[in-house]
Each structure stands twice: as C-alpha cells, then as structure tokens.
C-alpha positions in Angstrom: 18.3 19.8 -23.4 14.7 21.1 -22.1 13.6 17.7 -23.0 15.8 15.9 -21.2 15.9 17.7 -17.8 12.1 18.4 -17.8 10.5 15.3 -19.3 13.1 12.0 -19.1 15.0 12.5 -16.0 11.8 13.3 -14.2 10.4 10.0 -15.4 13.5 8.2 -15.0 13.9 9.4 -11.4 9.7 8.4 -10.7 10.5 5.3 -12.8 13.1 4.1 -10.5 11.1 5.2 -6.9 8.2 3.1 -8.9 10.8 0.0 -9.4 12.7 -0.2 -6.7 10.9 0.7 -4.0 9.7 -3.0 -3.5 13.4 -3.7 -3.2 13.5 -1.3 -1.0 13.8 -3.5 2.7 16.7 -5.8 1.0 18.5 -3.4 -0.5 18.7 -0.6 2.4 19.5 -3.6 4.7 22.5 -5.3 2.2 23.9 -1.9 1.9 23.7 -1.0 5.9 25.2 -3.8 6.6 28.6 -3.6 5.2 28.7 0.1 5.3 27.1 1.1 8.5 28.2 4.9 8.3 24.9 4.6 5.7 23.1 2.5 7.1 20.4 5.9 8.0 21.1 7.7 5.3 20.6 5.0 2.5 17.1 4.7 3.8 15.7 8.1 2.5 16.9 7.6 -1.0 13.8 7.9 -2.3 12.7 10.9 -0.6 15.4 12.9 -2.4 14.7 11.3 -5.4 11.1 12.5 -4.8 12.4 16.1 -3.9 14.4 16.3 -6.4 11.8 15.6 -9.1 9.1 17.2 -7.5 11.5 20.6 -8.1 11.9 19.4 -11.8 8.2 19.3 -12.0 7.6 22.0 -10.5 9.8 24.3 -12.8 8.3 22.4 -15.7 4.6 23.4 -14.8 5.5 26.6 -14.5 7.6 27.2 -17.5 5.1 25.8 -19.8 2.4 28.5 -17.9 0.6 25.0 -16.7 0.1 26.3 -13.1 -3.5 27.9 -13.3 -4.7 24.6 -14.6 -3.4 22.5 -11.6 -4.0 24.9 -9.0 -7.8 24.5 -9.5 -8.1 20.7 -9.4 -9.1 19.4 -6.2 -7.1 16.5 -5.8 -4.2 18.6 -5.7 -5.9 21.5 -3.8 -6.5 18.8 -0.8 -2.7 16.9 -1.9 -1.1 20.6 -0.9 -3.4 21.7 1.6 -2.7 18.4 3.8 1.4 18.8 3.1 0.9 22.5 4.7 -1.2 21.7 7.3 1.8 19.0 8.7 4.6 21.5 8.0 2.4 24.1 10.1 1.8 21.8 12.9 5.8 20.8 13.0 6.1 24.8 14.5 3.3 24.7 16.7 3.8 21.2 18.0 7.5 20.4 17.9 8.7 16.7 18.2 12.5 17.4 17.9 13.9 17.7 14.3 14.5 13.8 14.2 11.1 12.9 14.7 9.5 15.9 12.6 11.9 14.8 10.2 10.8 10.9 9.8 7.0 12.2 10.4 6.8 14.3 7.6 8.8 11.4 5.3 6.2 8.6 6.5 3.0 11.1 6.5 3.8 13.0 3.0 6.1 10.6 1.0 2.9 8.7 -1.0 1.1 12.1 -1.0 4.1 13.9 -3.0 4.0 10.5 -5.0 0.5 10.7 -6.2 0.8 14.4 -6.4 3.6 14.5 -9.0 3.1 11.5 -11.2 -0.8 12.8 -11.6 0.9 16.1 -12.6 3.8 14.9 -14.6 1.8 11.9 -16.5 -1.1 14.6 -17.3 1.5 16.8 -19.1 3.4 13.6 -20.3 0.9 11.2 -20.7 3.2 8.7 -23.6 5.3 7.6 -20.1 1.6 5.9 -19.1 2.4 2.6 -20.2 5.9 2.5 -19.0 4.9 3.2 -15.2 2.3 0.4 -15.8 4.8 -2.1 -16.9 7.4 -1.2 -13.8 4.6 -1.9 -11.8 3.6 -5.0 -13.5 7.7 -6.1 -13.3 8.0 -5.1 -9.3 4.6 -7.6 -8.6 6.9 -10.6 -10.4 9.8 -9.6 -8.0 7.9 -9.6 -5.2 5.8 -12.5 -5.7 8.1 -14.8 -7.4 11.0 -14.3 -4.4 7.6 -15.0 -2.3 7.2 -18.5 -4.0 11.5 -19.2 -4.0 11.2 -18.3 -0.2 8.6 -21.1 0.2 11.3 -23.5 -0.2 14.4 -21.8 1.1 15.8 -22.2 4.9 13.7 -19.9 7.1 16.6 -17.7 7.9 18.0 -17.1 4.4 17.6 -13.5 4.6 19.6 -13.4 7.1 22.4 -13.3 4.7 21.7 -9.9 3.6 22.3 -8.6 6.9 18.9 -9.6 8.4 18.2 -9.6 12.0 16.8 -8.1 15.3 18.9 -4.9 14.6 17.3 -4.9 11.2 14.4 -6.5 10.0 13.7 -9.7 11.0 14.3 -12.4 8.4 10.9 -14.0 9.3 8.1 -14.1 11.9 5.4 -16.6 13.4 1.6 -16.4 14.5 2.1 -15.3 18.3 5.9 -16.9 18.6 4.6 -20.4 17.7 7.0 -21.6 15.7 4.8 -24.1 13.5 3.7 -20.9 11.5 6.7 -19.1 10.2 5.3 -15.7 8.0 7.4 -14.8 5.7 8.3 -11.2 4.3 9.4 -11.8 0.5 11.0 -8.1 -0.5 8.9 -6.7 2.4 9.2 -4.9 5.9 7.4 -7.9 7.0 4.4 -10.6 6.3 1.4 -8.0 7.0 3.1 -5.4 4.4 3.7 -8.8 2.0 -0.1 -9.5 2.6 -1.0 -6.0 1.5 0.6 -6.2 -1.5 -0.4 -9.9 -2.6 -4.2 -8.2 -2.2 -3.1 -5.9 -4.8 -1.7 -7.8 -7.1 -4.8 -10.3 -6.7 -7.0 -8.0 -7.8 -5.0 -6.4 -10.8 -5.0 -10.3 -11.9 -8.3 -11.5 -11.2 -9.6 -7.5 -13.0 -7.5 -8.0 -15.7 -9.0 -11.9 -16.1 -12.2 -10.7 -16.3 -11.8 -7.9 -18.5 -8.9 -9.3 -20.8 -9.2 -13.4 -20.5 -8.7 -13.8 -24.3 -5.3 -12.3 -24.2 -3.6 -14.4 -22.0 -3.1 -16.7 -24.9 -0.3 -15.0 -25.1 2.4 -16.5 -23.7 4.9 -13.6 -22.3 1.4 -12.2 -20.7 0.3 -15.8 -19.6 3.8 -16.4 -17.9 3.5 -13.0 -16.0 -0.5 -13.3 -15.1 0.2 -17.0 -14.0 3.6 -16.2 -11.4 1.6 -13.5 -10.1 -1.3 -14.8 -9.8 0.1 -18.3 -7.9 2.5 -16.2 -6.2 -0.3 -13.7 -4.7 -1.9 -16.8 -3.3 1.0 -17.9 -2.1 2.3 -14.5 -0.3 -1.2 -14.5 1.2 -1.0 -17.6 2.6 2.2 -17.5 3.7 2.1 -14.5 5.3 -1.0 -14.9 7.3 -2.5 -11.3 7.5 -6.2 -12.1 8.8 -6.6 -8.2 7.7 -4.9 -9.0 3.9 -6.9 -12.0 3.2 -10.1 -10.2 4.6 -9.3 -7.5 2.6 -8.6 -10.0 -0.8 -12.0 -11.2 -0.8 -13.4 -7.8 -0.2 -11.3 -6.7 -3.1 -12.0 -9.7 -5.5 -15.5 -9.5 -4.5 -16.0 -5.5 -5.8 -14.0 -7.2 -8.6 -16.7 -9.5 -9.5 -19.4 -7.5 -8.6 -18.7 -5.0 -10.4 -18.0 -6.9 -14.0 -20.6 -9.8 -13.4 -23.3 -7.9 -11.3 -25.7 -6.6 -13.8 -26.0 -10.6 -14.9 -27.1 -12.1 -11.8 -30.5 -12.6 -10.9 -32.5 -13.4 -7.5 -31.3 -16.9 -7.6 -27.6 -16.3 -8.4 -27.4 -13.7 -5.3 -29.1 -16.4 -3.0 -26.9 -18.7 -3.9 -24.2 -16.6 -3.5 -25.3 -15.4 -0.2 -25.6 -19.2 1.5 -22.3 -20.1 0.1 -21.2 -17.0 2.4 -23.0 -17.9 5.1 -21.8 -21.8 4.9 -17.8 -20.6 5.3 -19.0 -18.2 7.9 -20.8 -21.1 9.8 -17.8 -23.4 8.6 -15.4 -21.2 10.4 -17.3 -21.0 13.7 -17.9 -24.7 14.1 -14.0 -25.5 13.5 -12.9 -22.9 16.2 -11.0 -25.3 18.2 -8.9 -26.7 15.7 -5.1 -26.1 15.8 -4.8 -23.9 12.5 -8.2 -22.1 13.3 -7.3 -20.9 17.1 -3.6 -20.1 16.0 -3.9 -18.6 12.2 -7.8 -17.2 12.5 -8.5 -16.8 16.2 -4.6 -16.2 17.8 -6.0 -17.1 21.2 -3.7 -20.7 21.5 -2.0 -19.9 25.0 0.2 -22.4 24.3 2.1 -20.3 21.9 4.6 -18.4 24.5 3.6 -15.0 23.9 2.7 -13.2 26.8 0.4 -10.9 24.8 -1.6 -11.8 21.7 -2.0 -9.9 18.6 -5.6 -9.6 19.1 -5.0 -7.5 22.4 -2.7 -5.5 21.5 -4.7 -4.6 18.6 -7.6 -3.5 20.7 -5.4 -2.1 23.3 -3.5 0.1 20.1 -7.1 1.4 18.9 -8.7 2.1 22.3 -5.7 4.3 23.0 -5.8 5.6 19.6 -9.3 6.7 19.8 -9.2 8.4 23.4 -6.0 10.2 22.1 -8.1 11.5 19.3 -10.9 12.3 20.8 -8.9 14.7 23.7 -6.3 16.0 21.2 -7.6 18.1 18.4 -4.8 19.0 16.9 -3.3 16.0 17.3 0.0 15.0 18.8 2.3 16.9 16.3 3.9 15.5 13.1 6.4 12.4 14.4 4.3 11.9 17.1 3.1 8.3 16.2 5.0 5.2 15.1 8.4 4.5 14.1 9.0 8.6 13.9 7.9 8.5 17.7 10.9 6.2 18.9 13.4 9.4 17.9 11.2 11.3 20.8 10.1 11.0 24.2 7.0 9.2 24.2 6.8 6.2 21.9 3.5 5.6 20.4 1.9 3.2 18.4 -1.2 3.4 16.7 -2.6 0.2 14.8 -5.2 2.2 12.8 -4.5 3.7 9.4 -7.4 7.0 10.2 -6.4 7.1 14.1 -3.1 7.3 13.1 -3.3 10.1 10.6 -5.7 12.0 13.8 -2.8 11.6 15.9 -0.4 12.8 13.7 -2.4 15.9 12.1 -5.4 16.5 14.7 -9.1 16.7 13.5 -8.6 19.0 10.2 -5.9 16.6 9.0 -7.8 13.6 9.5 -10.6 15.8 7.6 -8.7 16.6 5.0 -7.3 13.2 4.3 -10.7 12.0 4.0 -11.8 14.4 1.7 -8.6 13.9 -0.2 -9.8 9.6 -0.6 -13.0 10.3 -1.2 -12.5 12.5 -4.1 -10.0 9.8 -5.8 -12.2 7.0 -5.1 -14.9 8.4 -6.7 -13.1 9.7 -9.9 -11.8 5.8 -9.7 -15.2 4.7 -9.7 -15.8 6.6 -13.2 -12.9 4.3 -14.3 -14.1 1.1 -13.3 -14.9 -0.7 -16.5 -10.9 -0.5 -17.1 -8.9 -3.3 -15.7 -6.5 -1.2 -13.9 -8.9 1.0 -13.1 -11.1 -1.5 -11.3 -8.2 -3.1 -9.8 -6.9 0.5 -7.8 -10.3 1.0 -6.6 -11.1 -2.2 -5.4 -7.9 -3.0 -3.6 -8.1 0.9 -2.1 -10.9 -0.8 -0.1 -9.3 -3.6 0.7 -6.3 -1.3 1.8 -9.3 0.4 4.0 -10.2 -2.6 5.9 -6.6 -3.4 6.5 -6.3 0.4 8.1 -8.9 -0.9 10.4 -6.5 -2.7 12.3 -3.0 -1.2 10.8 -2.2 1.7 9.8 -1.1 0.1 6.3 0.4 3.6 4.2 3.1 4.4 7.1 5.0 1.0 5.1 6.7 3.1 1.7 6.4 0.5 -0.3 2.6 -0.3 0.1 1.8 3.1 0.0 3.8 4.4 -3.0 2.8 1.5 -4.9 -1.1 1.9 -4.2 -1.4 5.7 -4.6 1.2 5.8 -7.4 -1.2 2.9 -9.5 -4.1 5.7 -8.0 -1.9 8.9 -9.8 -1.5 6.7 -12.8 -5.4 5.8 -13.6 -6.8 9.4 -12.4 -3.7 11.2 -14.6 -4.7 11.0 -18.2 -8.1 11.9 -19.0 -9.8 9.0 -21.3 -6.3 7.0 -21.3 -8.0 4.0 -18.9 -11.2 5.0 -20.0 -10.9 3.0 -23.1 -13.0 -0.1 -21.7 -13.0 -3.5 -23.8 -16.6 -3.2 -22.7 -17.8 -2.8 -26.5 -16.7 -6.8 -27.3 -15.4 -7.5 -24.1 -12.0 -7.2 -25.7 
C-alpha cells in the first residue's frame, strides 16, 4: 500500500502532467466547448495534479527522514525561496484573488514541476526512463499533427471548438494572409516554434551521439517524424525568435561534440559560410518572403501595427517598469493573469517579465536559480539528453529576449521537467557513449 500511494500514483500523476500537457490547448478547448460550466475550471487540471503530488512527495520525503538531504541542495533552496518570495509579495502587493491566483499558476507551475520530479526521480530513480519516453511520445504528437496540419483546411481546428473566444485555429505574419502559422497541439505558432527548437536539438544530440542506433527501425521511425516534423513546425510556424534560437541550439550542439576536431581552417570556413547567409539575407531584403517572414515591415499587410513595434514598444515599457518598481508590480500583475485586474499589461520579455511580476530579488533569484542548472547541465553534456536540455535552454533564452516563452505551460513544463530529469539521478546521464562513441 506504501508503495503504491508514495511511489506509483506520484509518478503516474507526474507521468500524465508530462504526457498530456502538450494536449493540453485541444483538449481544454474540446471539453469547454460542449460543457462551458468547465470551461475555467478544466484549465488548471494540472495544477491540482501538481498539488496533489507535490503533498504525496512531500509526505514521502519526510517519512523516509529524506528532508535534511534536500533542504541543503541549492537548486531547491532557490526552487522554494522564489515560491515564498511570490506568495509574500501576493500580501504586500495584492492583485485581487483572480489575478494572484492565475499569477502564482503561470509564475510557479514549471518551478513546482522541476522541483518535484528532481526530488521524486532522486528517490525513485527506475521511473527515469519512463519520463524520457513520455517525452519522447508527446514530441511525435506534437510534431506529427504539425506535418497532418500541413495539408488540412486552415480552419480545421475549428472543429474542436476553436475560435476568437478560444484560441484561434491559426494565425498569419502581420494579417497577410499568404502566410498562415499554424499551432499544431499549441497555444499558438511561437509556442509550436519553441517546441520544434527542442525537439531539433534532442534529434540532431541524439544523432551525433547515438547515429549507429537508428538502424533500428522503431527508433528510426520516431527520430525521422520528429526530426521532419521539427523542420516542418519551424517553418510553418514562422517564429524569427524559434528558428534564431534552433541554430543557436544546434550550433552548441555541434560545437560541443565536433569542437575539439576542428582546426583554424575548419572554423574559417565555418565562419564565411556565416557571414555569406548573413550577407545573403541583407541583399534579398526587399523580396516578398524576406520583408514579410524576416523583416515584418510589408505595409501592405493590413495591420495597423507590426510585430516588430510592438515588440519594442512591450520591452521599452517593460524595462522602465522595472527599473522604477523594485518590488515589482505584484504577482498577476503581468500578462494573461493581468486581464482579471485593472491594468492589463503585457510584457514580451521572458527576464522583464519575471521583474515585473517579483521585483528586483525575484528576478535575482530566478537567475541564480538558471544559472545553477545550467551549469550542473554543462557537467552532463557528453549525454545526448543532457546536451540537448542545455542547449535548447539557450535557445529558450534568446526566445525570452523577445517573449516571455515559460508563461506558455506546455513549453515550460516540458523544458524544466527534461531539466529535473537530467539533473535528478546522479551518474544516470552521465554514462556518455564517449568511450566508443556508442
């Protein structure tokens, strides 16, 4: 009995946020849809799932006289000190219980995530492989409904109860409607984007690490729909900051694996093939797919203001705002969480965003908090998976340049769950094929 309510329905209930969080948009939509008495309340079903297990957990530590061990790890020291930090700012700058509420879902949701699969797979580690494989299963969902949407009517989500009430069942580059972006399982095409980076890295990682065993044909089926479908959701989706962010992350990738080979002349080479796109890029400016896709500045489109201004208008604001409030604007003062209040504000800047909603010390804090995994990632970077986390958690950093890219659940949960996964066991991913490159 112990067993069961302390070690398998805690991984089945971290199993299934894992799974079906990247069904999330569809699902929540369907469902609210036809019974519209849920359609709020079906959305934070996996924050009580998360609650739920984190109490499970919890208990668990405790009873096996675990807690000592955890409280002095840092990652969780900065994991808890953060969560306080935004449940002592909803007292001392109240936003109204609905938007405190939604704040502290979209600020501490992927937090609790990493927090308690790092705990529960340190004291469980055999479940290791099984959160690897949902993970593996939600990129074919995502990616091969990415490639069936390529051929499908526009509109087909709109089926599911898609729409401007909803979620939109697609979108286009500035209202031009040459360039329809599509959104896959998704909130949207830059969330799709996101996610296609990931994926491209775990493939192109586990290429170079594991090439000789996609000879097998289950894994060679798998690597070869995710790997055309990444392409594809990237394309498709036209996120400038994803595909920036891709070659970032495929180019750490490479580095990283190949580096130590390469000698003046490869790095030269390297460098004017760079410098040949770059120059490539600038001479085609005018063209129709480079001033719509690349440059949005076509004022033929029909929108009256393009993304690239109210990108710069979202991060001048953001960084004034920062920069006179130190404590912030109060937890649910900033994006969707923000619509339940009085003043609506949007902030298109993964940092600026976490400033506005926590002040100065939360921003410090949550900077800490990355820099601490991304350097225990770096120790794990001659593993696949491990390489692949830290490499697209700097391609998720140039997205939060431009958007604040761990407000969307299912990016975030499935980027700092991967994280919890590769820091939890100690030596699990550090078995590298480096030995025979096996």
């Amino acid at each position: 009995m112990k067993r069961l309510i302390y070690q398998r329905i805690p991984a089945w209930l971290l199993l299934a946020i894992f799974g079906l969080i990247v069904v999330h948009a569809p699902l929540t939509v369907f469902i609210g849809a036809r019974i519209p008495e849920l359609a709020v309340g079906i959305k934070a079903w996996k924050e009580v799932l998360l609650v739920a297990t984190v109490l499970l957990v919890g208990i668990d530590v405790i009873r096996r006289k675990k807690l000592g061990l955890f409280v002095r790890d840092r990652l969780l020291q900065l994991a808890v000190g953060y969560a306080l930090l935004h449940f002592i700012l909803v007292v001392l700058l109240p936003q109204g219980i609905g938007a405190a509420l939604a704040g502290l879902a979209i600020d501490l949701r992927f937090i609790a995530y990493f927090a308690v699969v790092y705990i529960f797979l340190r004291i469980h580690p055999g479940y290791t492989r099984r959160f690897v494989m949902v993970g593996i299963g939600g990129a074919v969902v995502v990616l091969g409904f990415a490639l069936v949407q390529m051929v499908l009517p526009k509109d087909a989500l709109s089926v599911l109860g898609y729409g401007e009430k909803t979620i939109m069942p697609y979108m286009t580059v500035d209202k031009n409607p040459a360039y329809i972006r599509i959104n896959s399982t998704m909130r949207g095409p830059n969330p799709l984007g996101a996610y296609a980076m990931m994926a491209l890295g775990g493939v192109v990682a586990y290429g170079v690490y594991k090439l000789r065993r996609l000879s097998r044909m289950r894994t060679s089926l798998l690597f070869e729909i995710i790997t055309v479908g990444a392409f594809v959701a990237l394309w498709a989706s036209y996120s400038r900051s994803a595909l920036i962010a891709a070659v970032v992350t495929v180019a750490i990738i490479l580095a990283v694996r190949f580096g130590s080979r390469l000698d003046w002349r490869h790095w030269l080479g390297i460098s004017g093939a760079v410098l040949f796109v770059i120059s490539a890029g600038i001479l085609a400016r005018d063209t129709p797919f480079i001033a719509n896709v690349v440059l949005h500045n076509n004022p033929t489109t029909g929108a009256s203001i393009d993304s690239n201004t109210a990108h710069a208008s979202s991060l001048s604001e953001g960084l004034v705002a920062m920069l006179r409030q130190p404590l912030g604007g109060g937890v649910g003062s900033t994006g969707s969480a923000s619509l339940m209040g009085d003043m609506p504000t949007i902030i298109e800047n993964q940092l600026l965003f976490v400033a506005h909603e926590s002040g100065w010390l939360g921003l410090a804090v949550f900077i800490w908090l990355l820099f601490e995994i991304f350097r225990r990632l770096w120790r794990r970077r001659r593993n696949w998976l491990g390489l692949t986390v830290f490499a697209s958690g700097v391609g998720m950093l140039v997205i939060g340049l431009i958007l604040p890219v761990w407000v969307d659940d299912t990016v975030s949960i499935v980027w700092w769950g991967l994280a919890a996964i590769v820091l939890a066991k100690e030596g699990y991913y550090e078995r590298t094929t480096d030995k025979k490159t096996a």
